[in-house]
VEXDREN-2710 file (C-alpha; in Angstrom, 1 decimal):
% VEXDREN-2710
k/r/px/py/pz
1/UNK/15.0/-3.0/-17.2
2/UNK/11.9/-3.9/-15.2
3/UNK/11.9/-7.3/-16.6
4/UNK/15.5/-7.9/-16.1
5/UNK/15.5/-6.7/-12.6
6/UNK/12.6/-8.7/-11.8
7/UNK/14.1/-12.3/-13.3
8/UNK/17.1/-11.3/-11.2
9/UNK/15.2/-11.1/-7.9
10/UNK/15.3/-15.1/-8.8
11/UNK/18.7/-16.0/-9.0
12/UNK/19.3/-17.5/-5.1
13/UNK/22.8/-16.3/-5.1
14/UNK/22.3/-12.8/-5.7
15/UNK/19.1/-12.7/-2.9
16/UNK/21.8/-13.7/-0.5
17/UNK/24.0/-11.2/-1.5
18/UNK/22.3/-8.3/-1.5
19/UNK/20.3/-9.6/2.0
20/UNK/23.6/-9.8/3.5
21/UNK/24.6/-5.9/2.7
22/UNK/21.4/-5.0/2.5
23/UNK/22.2/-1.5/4.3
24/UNK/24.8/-0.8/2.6
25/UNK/23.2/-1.5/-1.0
26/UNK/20.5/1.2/0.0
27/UNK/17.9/-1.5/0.7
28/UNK/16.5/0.7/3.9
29/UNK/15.9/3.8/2.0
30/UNK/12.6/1.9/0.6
31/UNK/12.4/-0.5/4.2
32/UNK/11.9/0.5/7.3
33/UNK/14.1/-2.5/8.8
34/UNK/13.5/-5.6/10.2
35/UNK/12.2/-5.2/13.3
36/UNK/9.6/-3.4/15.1
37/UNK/11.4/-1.0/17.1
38/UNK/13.9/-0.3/13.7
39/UNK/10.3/0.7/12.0
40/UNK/9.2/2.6/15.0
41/UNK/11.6/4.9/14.8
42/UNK/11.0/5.1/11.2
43/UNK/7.1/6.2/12.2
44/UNK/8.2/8.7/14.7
45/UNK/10.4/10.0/12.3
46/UNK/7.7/10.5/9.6
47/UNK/4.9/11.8/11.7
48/UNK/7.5/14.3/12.8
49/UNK/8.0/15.7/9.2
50/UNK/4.1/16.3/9.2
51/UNK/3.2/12.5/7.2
52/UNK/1.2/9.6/8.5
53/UNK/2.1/6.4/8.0
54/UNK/0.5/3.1/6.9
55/UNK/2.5/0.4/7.8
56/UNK/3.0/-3.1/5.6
57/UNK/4.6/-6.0/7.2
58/UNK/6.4/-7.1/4.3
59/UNK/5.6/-10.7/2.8
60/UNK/2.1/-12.3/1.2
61/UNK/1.6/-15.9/0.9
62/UNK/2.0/-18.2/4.2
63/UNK/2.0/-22.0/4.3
64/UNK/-0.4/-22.9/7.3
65/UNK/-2.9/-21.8/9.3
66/UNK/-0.7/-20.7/12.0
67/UNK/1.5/-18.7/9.8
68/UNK/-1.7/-16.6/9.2
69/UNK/-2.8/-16.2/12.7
70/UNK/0.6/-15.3/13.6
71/UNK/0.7/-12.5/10.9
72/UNK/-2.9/-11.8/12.5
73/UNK/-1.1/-11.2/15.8
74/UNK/1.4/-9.3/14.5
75/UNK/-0.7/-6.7/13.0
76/UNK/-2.6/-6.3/16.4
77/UNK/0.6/-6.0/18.5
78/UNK/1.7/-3.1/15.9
79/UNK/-1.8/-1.6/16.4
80/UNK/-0.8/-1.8/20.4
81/UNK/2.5/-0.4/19.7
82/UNK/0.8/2.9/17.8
83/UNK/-1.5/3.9/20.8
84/UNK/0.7/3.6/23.2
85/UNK/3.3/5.8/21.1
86/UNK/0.4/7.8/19.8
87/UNK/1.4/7.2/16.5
88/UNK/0.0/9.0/13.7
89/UNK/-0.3/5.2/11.5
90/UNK/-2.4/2.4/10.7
91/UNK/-2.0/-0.7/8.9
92/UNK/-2.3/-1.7/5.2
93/UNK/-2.2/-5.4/4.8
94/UNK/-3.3/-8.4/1.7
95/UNK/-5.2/-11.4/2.6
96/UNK/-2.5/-13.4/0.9
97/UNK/-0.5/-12.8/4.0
98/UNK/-3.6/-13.7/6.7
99/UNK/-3.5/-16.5/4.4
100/UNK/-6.6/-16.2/1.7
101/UNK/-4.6/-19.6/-0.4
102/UNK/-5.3/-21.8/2.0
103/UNK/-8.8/-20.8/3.4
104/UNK/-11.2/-17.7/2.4
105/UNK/-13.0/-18.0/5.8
106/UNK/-9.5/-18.0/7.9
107/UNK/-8.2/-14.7/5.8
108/UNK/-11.7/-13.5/6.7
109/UNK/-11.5/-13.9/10.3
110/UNK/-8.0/-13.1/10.7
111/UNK/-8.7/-9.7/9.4
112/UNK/-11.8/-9.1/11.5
113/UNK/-9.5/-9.8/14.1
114/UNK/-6.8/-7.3/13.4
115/UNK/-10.3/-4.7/12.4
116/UNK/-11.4/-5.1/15.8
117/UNK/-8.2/-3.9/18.0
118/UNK/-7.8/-1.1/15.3
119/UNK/-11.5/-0.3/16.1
120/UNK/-10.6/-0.7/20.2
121/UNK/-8.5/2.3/19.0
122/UNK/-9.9/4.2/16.6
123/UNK/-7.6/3.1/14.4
124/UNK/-8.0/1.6/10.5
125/UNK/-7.0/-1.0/8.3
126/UNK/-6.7/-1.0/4.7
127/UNK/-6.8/-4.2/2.9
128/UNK/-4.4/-4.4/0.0
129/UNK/-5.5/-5.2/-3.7
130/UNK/-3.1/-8.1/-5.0
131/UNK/-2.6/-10.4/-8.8
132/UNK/-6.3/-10.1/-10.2
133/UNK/-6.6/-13.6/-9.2
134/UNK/-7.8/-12.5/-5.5
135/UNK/-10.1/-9.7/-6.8
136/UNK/-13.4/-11.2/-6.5
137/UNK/-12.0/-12.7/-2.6
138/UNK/-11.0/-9.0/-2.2
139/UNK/-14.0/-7.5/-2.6
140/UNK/-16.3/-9.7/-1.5
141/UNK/-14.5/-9.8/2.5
142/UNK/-14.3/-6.1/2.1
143/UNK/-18.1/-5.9/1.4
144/UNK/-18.9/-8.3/4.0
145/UNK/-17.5/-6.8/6.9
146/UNK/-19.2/-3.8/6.0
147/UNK/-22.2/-4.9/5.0
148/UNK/-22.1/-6.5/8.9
149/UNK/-21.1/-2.4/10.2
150/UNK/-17.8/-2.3/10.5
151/UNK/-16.8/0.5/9.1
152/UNK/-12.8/0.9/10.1
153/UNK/-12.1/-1.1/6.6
154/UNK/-11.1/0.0/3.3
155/UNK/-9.6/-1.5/0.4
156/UNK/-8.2/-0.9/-3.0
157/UNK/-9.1/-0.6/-6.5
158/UNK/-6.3/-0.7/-9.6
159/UNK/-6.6/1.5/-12.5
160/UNK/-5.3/-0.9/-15.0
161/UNK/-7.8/-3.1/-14.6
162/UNK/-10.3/-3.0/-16.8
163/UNK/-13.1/-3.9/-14.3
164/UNK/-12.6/-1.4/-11.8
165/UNK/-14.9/1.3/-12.8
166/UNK/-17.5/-1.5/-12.4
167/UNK/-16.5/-2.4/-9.0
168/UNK/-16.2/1.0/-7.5
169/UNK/-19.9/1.9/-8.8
170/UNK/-21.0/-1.3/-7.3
171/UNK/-19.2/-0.5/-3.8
172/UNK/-20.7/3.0/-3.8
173/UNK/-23.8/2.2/-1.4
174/UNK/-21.3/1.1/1.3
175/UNK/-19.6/4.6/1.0
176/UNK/-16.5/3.0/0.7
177/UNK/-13.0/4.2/1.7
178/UNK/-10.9/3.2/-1.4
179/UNK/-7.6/3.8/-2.1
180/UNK/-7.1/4.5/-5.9
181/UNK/-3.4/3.0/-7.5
182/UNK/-2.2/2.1/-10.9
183/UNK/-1.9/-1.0/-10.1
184/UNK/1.6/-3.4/-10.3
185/UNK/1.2/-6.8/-10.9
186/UNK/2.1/-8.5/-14.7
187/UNK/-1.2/-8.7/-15.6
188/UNK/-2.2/-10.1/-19.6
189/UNK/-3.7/-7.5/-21.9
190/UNK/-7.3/-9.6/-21.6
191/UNK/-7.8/-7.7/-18.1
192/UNK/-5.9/-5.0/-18.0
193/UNK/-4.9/-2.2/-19.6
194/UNK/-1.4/-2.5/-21.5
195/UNK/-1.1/1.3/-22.4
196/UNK/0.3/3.5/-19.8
197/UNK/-1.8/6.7/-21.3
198/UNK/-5.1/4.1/-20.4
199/UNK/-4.1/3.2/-17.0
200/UNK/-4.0/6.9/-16.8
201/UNK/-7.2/8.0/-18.2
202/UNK/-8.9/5.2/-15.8
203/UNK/-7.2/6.4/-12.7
204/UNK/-8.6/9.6/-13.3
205/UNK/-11.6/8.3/-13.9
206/UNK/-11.7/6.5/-10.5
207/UNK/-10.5/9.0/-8.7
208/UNK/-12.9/11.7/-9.9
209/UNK/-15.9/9.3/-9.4
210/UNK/-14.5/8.0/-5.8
211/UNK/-14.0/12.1/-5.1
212/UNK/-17.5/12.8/-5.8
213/UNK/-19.3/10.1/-4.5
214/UNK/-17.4/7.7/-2.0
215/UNK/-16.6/8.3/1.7
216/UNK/-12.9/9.1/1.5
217/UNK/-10.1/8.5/-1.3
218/UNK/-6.6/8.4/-1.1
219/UNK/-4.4/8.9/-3.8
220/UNK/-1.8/6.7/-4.1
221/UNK/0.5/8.0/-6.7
222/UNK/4.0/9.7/-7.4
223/UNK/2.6/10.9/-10.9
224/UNK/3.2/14.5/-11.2
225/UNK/0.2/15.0/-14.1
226/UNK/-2.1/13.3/-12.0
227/UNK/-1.1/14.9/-8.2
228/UNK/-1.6/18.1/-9.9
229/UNK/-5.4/17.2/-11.7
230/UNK/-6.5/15.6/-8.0
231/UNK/-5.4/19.0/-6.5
232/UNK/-7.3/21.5/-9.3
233/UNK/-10.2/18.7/-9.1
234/UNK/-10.9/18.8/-5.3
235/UNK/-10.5/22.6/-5.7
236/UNK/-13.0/22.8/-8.4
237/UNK/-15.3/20.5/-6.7
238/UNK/-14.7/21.7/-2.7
239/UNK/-14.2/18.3/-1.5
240/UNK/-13.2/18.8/2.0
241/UNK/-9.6/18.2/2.9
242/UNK/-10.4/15.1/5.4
243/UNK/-12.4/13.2/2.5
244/UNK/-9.1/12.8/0.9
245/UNK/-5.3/11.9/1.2
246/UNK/-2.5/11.7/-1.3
247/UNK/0.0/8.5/-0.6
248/UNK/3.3/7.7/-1.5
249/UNK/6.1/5.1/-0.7
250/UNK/8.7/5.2/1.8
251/UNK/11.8/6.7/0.3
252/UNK/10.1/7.3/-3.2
253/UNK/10.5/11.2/-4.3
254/UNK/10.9/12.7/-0.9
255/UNK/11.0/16.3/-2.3
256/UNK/7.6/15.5/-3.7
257/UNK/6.5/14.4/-0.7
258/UNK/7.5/17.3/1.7
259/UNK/6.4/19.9/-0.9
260/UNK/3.0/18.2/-0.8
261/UNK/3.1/18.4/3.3
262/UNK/4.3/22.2/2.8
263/UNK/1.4/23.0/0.8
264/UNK/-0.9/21.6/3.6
265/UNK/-2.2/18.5/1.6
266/UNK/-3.0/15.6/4.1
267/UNK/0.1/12.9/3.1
268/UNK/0.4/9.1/4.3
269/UNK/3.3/7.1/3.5
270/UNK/3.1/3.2/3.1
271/UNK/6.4/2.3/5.4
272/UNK/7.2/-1.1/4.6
273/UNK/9.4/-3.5/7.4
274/UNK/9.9/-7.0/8.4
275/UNK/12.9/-9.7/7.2
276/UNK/10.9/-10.6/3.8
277/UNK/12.1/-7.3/2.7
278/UNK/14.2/-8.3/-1.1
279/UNK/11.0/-9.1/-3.4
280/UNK/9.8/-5.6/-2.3
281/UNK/13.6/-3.9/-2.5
282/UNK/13.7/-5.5/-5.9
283/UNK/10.4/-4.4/-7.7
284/UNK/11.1/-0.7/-6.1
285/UNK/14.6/-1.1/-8.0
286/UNK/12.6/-2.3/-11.3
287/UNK/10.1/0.9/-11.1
288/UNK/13.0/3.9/-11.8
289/UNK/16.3/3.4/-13.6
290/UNK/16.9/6.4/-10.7
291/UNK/16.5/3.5/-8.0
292/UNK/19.3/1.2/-9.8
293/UNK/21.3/3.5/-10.2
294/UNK/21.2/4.5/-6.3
295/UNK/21.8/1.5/-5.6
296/UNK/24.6/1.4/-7.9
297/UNK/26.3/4.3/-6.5
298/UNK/25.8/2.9/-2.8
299/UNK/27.8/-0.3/-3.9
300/UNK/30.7/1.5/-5.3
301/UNK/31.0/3.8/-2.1
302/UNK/31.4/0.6/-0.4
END
């Protein structure tokens, strides 16, 4: 299913299509719209149900070196946007988008850019973890901006890679903020692992070590098994409540997620906006059958 949703997402014909009812095929359940004010609301509406938010402006490669400045800007007027509405949100964002393809030292800047207004307003910003191509580029911004003291960074490591352990032992010193995911991208069986009970073993690997050791973790997962080891784990261990977070996606197992809010575990959703919004609508389709067949059912209401 995953595979065939995913070649899909390439035929031209269907993108305009589905972009054209987008609403109507359920596309918004998993995007926030396409504009700021449309995600806006979208915030207010989550922070009122007891959730944070991290907001993604939806696309990843650009083309130029204004493209990436203007995603730069765009990031720091959404920053604006949440202290003025008191917003309960920061930003998540990958260097693909700032535009890490065409320059290392641009993506760089542009995100010490969007860093400092966060900082201006105690605000944070979490760089993305994207193909295994940009791991090394990943890492080494994220360890350089701290390594210079800025602190309101964090980033992300993927449990089906096999070199993550590695790489969160070696980010340790910086008492890093990490978030800890399974990890998405078609990745070959060299680098990662192709068993789902690994990629499980090593999440909760990563996440007991990050736990223990790092400055604060959030756990990005919809995985019932696993939600339910973090929460005996941090009970066991008495990690305090603001050293951790659990995440999930916008529109993905809401029940889940107000359960988690009920019990009085600390709960940020990743709200994703903007126009570039059917790659993402497609791979959240590809994840659960349950999605397609949403979608399914919103197409024959019509």
């Amino acid at each position: 299913m995953r595979a065939v949703l995913l070649r899909a997402a390439d035929n031209r014909g269907l993108q305009r299509f589905v972009m054209r009812h987008g609403r109507r095929f359920g596309a918004y359940r998993f995007v926030a719209g396409e504009t700021v004010d449309e995600f806006m609301e979208a915030v207010r509406q989550t922070n009122g149900a007891g959730m944070r938010v991290a907001a993604g402006l939806l696309g990843e490669d650009v083309h130029s070196r204004e493209d990436a400045a203007g995603v730069a800007r765009a990031y720091c007027a959404l920053l604006e946007r949440f202290a003025v509405a008191h917003a309960d949100a920061n930003v998540a964002l990958k260097l693909t988008h700032l535009g890490l393809p065409i320059d290392r030292e641009l993506a760089a800047a542009n995100l010490e850019s969007v860093a400092a207004v966060a900082a201006e307003h105690r605000n944070f910003v979490r760089v993305d973890m994207e193909q295994s191509a940009h791991t090394d580029a990943t890492l080494a911004i994220y360890r350089e901006l701290r390594e210079r003291g800025v602190d309101n960074v964090g980033t992300v490591l993927q449990a089906y890679l096999y070199r993550s352990e590695a790489d969160l032992r070696a980010l340790l010193p910086l008492q890093p903020s990490l978030r800890i995911v399974k990890g998405a991208y078609l990745e070959p069986p060299s680098i990662a692992f192709p068993r789902k009970v690994d990629v499980d073993r090593n999440y909760v690997r990563l996440l007991e070590l990050s736990l223990r050791e790092g400055r604060f973790t959030a756990i990005a997962t919809h995985d019932d098994a696993i939600i339910a080891h973090a929460i005996e784990f941090v009970r066991r261990e008495a990690i305090a409540p603001e050293r951790f977070e659990f995440q999930m996606l916008y529109g993905v197992r809401p029940r889940l997620q107000a359960d988690l809010v009920r019990r009085g575990y600390g709960l940020r959703i990743a709200v994703p906006f903007g126009a570039q919004w059917f790659p993402y609508f497609m791979r959240r389709l590809a994840e659960r059958p349950a999605n397609v067949l949403f979608m399914l059912r919103s197409m024959w209401r019509g």
